[in-house]
C-alpha positions in Angstrom: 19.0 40.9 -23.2 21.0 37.7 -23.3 24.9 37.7 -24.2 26.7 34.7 -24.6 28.0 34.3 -21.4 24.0 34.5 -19.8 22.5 30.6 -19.2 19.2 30.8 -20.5 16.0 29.8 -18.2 16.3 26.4 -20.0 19.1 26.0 -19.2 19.0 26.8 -15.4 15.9 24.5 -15.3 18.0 21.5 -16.7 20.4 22.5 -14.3 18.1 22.4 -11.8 17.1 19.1 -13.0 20.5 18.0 -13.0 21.4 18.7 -9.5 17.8 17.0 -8.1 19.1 13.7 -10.1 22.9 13.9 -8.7 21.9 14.6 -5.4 19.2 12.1 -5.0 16.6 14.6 -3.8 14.1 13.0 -6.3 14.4 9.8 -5.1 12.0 10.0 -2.5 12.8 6.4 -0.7 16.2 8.0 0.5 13.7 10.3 2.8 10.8 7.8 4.3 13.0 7.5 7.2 12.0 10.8 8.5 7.7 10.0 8.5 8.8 6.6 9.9 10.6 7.5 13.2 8.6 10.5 13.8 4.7 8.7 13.7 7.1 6.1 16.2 6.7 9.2 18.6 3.9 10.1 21.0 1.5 12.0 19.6 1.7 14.7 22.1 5.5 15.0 21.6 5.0 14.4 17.7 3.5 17.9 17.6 5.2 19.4 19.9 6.9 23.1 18.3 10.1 22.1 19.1 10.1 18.5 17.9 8.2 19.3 14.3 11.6 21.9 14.0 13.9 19.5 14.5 12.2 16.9 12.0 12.7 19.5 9.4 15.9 19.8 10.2 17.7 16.9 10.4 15.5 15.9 7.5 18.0 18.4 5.9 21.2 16.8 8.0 20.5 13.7 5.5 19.4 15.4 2.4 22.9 17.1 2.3 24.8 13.9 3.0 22.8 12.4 0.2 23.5 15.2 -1.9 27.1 14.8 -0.9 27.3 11.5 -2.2 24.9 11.0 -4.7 26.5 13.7 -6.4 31.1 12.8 -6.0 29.3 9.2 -7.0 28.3 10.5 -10.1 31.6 12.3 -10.0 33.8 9.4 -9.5 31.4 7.0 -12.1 32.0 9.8 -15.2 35.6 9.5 -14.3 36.4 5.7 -14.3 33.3 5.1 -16.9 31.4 2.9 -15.1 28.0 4.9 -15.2 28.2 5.0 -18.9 28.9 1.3 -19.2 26.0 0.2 -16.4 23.4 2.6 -17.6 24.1 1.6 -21.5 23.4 -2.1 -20.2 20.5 -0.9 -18.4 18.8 0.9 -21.6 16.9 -1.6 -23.4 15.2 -2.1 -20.3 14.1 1.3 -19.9 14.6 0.8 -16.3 17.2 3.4 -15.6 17.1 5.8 -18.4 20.8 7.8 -18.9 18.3 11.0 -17.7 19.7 9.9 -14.4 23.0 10.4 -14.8 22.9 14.2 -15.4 26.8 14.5 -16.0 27.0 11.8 -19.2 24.3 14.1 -21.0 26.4 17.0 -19.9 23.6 19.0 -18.2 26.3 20.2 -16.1 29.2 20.1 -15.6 32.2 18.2 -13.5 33.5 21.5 -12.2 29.3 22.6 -11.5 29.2 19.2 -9.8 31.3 19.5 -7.4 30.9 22.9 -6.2 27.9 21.7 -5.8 28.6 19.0 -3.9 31.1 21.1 -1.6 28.3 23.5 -1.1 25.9 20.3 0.3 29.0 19.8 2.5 29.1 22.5 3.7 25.2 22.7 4.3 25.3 19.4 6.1 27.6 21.2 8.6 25.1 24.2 9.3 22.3 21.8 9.5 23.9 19.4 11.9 24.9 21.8 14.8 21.9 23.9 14.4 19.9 20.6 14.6 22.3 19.8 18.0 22.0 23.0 19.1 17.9 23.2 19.1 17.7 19.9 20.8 19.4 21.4 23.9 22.5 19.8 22.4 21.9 16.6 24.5 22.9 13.9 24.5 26.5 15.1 24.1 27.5 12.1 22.1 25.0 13.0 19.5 27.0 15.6 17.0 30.4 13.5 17.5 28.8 10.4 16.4 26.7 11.6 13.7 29.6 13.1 12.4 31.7 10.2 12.3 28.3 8.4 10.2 27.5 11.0 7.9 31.4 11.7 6.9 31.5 7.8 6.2 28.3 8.4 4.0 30.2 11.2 2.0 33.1 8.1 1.4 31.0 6.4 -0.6 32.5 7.1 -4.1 35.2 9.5 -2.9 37.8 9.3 -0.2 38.0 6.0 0.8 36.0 4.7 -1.9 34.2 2.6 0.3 31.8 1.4 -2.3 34.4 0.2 -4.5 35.7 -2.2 -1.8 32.9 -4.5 -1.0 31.8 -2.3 2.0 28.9 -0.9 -0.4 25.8 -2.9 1.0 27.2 -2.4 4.6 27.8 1.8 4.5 24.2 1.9 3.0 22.7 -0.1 5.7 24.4 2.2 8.4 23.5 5.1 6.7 19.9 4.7 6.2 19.4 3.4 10.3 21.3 6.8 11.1 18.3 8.4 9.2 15.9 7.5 11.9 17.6 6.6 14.7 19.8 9.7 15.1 16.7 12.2 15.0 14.8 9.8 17.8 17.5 10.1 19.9 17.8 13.4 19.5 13.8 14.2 20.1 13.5 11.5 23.2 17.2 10.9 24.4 16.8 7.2 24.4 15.8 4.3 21.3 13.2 1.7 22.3 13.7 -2.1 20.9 10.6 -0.5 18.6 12.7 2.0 16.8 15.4 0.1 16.7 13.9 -2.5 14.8 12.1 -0.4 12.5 15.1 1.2 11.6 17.1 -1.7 11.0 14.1 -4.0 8.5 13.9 -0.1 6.6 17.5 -0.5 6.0 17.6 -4.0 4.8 14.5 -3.0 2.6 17.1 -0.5 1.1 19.8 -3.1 0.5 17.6 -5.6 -1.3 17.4 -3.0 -3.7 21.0 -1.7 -3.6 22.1 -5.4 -4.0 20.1 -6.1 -7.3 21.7 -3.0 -8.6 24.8 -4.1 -8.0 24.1 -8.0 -9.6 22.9 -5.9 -12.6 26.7 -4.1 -12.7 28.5 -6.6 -12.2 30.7 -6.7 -15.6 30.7 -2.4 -15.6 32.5 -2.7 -12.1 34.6 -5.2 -12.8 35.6 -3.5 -15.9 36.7 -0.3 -13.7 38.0 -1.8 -10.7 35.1 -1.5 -8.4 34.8 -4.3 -6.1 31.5 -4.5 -5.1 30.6 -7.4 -3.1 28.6 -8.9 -6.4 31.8 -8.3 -8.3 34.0 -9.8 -5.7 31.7 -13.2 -5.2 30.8 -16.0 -7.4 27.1 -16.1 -8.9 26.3 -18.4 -6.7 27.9 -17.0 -3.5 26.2 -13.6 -4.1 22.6 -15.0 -4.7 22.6 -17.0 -1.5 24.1 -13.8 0.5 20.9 -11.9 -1.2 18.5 -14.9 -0.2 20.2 -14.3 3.0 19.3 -10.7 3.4 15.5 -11.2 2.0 15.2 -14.0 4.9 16.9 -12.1 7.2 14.7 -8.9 7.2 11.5 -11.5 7.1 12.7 -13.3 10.8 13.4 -10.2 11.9 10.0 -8.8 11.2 8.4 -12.4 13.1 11.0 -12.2 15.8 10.1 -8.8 16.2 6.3 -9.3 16.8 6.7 -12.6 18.8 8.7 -10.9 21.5 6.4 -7.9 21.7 8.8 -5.4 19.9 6.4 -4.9 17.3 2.5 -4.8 17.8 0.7 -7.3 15.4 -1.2 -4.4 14.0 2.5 -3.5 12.3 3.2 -6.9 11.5 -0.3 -6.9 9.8 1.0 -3.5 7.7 4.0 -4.8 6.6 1.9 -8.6 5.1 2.1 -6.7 1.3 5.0 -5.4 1.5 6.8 -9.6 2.5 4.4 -9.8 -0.7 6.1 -7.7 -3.3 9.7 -8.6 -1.6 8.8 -12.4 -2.6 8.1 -11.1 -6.0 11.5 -9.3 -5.8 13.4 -12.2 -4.9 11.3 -14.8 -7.2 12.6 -12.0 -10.3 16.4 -11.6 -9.1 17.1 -15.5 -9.0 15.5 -16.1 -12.5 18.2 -13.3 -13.8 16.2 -10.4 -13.8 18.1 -7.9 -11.2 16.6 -4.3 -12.9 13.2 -6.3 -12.6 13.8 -6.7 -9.0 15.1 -3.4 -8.4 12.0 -1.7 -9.8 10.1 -4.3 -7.4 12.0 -3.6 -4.3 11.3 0.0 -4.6 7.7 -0.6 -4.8 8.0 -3.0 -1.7 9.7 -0.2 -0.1 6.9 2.4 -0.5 4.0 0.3 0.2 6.2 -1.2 3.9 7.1 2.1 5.1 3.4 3.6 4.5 1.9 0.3 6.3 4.3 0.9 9.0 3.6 4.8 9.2 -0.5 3.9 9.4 0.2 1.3 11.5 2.8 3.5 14.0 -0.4 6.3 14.0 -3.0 3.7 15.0 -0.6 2.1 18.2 -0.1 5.5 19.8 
């Protein structure tokens, strides 16, 4: 029988809910990474025992940063308002409904936030060494150094705050390469010009997306303090630095495939994706950032599955 103090199934399932939204696990783009660095593999070693071990397992390294973050973000944007300023702008739109900020419906808590964010903490630990551990804990570097990443990541909102002083755009981009470049060194010991390319356009895929967020915040953050690198520039300033990025991760693609980094079959796979990022670009400089961001993530689904078909048919 219930008492007063007993949470009701419905209410563990929102929750539940609540914690998949703070932590990002739902967002799915956060974990493409992982398929992406392992089809760059040899097939032989890509089903090797020991290698399909360690893919779960430092897929759960970076799930429990995310969660880290995602969730003292959410934290940090109750706090200071912003959320509740950014996500009432976004509403018309239906773009970014408030369900995604669990802890402005109160679903949970701030206290039930972060415990749970000191338990993905601590997670992240257990998951890291035992990751180290079963890859014969070589190269010795590895642990230090993805420390030294992944305890950046958790500064996002908290700490150092390093997304509310223009450093937001460049954390992400180091974050997401550590996502497949980390568990490829750790697998093979070494990173060929391949992987590191790979890792480096599937990061600036991220950003395109990250930045029209941040065009779309622009008053909410300035309101609180945050200085996001859209805040901090001039309109003009901060569409050219986006037109920037969008070329950028284009030349790199070509540059890429004319030096024999890349085979033309993934150059081929990534044609829709350039596509949809055009699209992307064409909707954030006519003044439609949420637009774009809905876009980008789409460009970002359809690039990473051309590039995981295309990394399965060069082996």
């Amino acid at each position: 029988m219930l008492t007063a103090a007993t949470p009701r199934a419905s209410d563990l399932r929102l929750q539940a809910r609540a914690y998949f939204r703070m932590g990002r696990t739902i967002r799915y783009e956060n974990w493409l990474g992982t398929p992406l660095w392992w089809t760059s593999l040899p097939a032989a070693l890509a089903t090797d025992g020991h290698t399909l071990l360690l893919v779960g397992l430092t897929l759960m390294v970076y799930m429990s940063m995310v969660a880290v973050a995602g969730t003292l973000d959410d934290v940090q944007g109750l706090r200071d308002g912003s959320d509740r300023i950014n996500y009432e702008a976004s509403g018309p739109t239906g773009l970014r409904p408030m369900t995604r900020k669990p802890l402005l419906l109160e679903w949970v808590t701030e206290a039930q936030a972060v415990r749970y964010a000191a338990v993905a903490a601590v997670s992240c630990g257990g998951f890291l060494v035992a990751s180290w551990l079963v890859g014969t804990a070589e190269p010795a570097w590895w642990l230090p150094a993805y420390v030294v990443v992944l305890v950046a990541g958790a500064q996002y909102s908290s700490g150092l705050k390093l997304s509310y002083i223009g450093a937001q755009e460049l954390l992400l981009a180091t974050v997401v390469i550590s996502s497949t470049v980390f568990p490829f060194l750790l697998v093979t010991g070494h990173l060929p010009a391949m992987g590191a390319v790979t890792a480096l356009v599937y990061a600036l895929w991220f950003v395109q997306v990250s930045m029209c967020s941040n065009s779309h915040d622009i008053e909410g953050d300035r309101s609180v303090g945050r200085r996001t690198f859209a805040a901090l520039a001039s309109d003009a300033v901060n569409r050219r630095v986006v037109t920037t990025t969008f070329v950028s991760a284009w030349a790199l693609v070509a540059t890429a495939t004319l030096v024999g980094w890349w085979s033309p079959w993934q150059l081929l796979a990534v044609v829709p994706a350039a596509v949809l990022h055009a699209r992307q670009l064409q909707l954030f400089l006519a003044g439609d950032p949420l637009h774009a961001r809905a876009v980008g993530f789409i460009a970002l689904r359809v690039g990473v599955a051309g590039l995981v078909l295309a990394n399965l048919g060069v082996r």
